[in-house]
C-alpha positions as semicolon CSV with decimal commas, in nm:
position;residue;x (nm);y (nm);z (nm)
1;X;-1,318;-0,853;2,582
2;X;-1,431;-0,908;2,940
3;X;-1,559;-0,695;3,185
4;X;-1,644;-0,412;2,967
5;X;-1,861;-0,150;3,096
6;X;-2,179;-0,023;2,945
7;X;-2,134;0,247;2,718
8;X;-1,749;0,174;2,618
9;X;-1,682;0,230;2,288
10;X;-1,369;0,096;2,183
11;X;-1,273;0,282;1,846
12;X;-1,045;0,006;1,713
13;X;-1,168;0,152;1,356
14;X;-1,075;-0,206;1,156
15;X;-1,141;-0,321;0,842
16;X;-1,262;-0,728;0,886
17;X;-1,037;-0,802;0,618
18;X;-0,694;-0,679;0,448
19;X;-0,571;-0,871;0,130
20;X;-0,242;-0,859;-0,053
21;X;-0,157;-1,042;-0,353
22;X;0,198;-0,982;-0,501
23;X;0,384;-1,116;-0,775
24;X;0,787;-1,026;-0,828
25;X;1,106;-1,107;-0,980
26;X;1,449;-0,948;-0,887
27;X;1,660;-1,091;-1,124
28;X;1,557;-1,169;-1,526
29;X;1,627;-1,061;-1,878
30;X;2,006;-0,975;-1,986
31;X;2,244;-1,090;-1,660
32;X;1,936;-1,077;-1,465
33;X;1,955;-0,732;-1,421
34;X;1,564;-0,667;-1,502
35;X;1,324;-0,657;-1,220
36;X;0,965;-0,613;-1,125
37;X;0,711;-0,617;-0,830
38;X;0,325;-0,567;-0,850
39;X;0,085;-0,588;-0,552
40;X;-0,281;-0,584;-0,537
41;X;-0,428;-0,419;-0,179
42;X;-0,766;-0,469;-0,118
43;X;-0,940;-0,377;0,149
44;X;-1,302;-0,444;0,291
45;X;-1,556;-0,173;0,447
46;X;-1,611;-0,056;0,793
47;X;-1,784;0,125;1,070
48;X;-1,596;0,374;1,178
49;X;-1,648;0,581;1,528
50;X;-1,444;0,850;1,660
51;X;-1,561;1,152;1,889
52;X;-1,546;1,345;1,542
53;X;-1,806;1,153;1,376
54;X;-1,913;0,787;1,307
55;X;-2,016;0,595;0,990
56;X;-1,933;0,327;0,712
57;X;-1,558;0,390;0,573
58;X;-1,573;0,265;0,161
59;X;-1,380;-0,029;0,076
60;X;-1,065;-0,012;-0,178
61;X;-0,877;-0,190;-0,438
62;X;-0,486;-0,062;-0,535
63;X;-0,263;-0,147;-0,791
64;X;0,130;-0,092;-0,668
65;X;0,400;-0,126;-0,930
66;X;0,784;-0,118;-0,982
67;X;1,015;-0,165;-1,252
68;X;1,431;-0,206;-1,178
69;X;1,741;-0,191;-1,345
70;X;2,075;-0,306;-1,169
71;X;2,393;-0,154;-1,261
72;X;2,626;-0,451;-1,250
73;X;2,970;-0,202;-1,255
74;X;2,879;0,050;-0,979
75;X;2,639;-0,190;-0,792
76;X;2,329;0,041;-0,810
77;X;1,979;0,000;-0,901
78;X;1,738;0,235;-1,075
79;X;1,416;0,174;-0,980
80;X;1,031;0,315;-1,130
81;X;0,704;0,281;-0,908
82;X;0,400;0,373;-0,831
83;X;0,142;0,334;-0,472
84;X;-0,202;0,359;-0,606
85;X;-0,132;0,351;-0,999
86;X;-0,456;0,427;-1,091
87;X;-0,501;0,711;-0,875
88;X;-0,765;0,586;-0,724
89;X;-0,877;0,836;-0,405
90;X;-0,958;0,614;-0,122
91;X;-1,015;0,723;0,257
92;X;-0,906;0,564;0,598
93;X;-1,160;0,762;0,832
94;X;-1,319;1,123;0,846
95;X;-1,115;1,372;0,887
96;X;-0,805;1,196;0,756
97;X;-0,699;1,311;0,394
98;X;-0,806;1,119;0,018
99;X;-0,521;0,935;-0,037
100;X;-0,435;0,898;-0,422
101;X;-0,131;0,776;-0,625
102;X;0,235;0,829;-0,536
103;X;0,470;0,795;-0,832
104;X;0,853;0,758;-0,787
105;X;1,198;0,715;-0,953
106;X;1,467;0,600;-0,679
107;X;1,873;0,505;-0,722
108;X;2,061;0,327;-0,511
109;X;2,441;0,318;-0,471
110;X;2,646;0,046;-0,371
111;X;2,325;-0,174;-0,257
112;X;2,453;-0,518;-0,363
C-alpha cells in the first residue's frame, strides 16, 4: 500500500495461509453408483483487530466428508456429509460465534 497515513489500521483480519487438500471419486463400486469426497482445511493463526477488540485468532484443522449413492432409474442421488466431522470448535474473530460440526443427509431429483 502507498500513501498510507499514520495511524491507519487496515483490519483485513487474514490468515497468511489457507490449505485444502481433497481427495474424491463420483463414480465406483456396482455401475459406479458409489461416491465419496473428503477435504482437509487447515488454516494458520492471526492477529486480528477490529474496534471491538484485537488479538491472536487460533489456527484450525477440519475434516469434511461425504458419502453418495446414485439412483440410476429416477436419476437422484442420496448423499451423507459432514463440515467439521470431528466437531472441532474453531473461531474466525471475537465476537463471531464457535463454529463446530454440521452433519447432513441431502437427495436430489432428476440431477443427472
Amino acid at each position: 500500500m502507498k500513501d498510507v497515513q499514520p495511524g491507519f489500521v487496515s483490519f483485513f483480519n487474514t490468515p497468511d495461509y489457507r490449505l485444502v487438500l481433497g481427495l474424491g471419486n463420483t463414480g465406483f463400486g456396482f455401475q459406479k453408483r458409489f461416491g465419496f469426497r473428503i477435504d482437509m482445511r487447515n488454516q494458520n493463526s492471526y492477529y486480528y483487530e477490529s474496534d471491538f477488540r484485537q488479538g491472536e485468532i487460533d489456527g484450525f484443522t477440519t475434516l469434511d466428508a461425504q458419502v453418495s449413492y446414485k439412483f440410476t432409474a429416477t436419476r437422484s442421488i442420496l448423499k451423507l456429509g459432514a463440515t467439521n466431522l470431528t466437531n472441532k470448535y474453531y473461531q474466525t474473530g471475537f465476537g463471531n460465534p464457535q463454529i463446530g460440526g454440521i452433519y447432513y443427509l441431502s437427495f436430489g431429483y432428476n440431477v443427472f
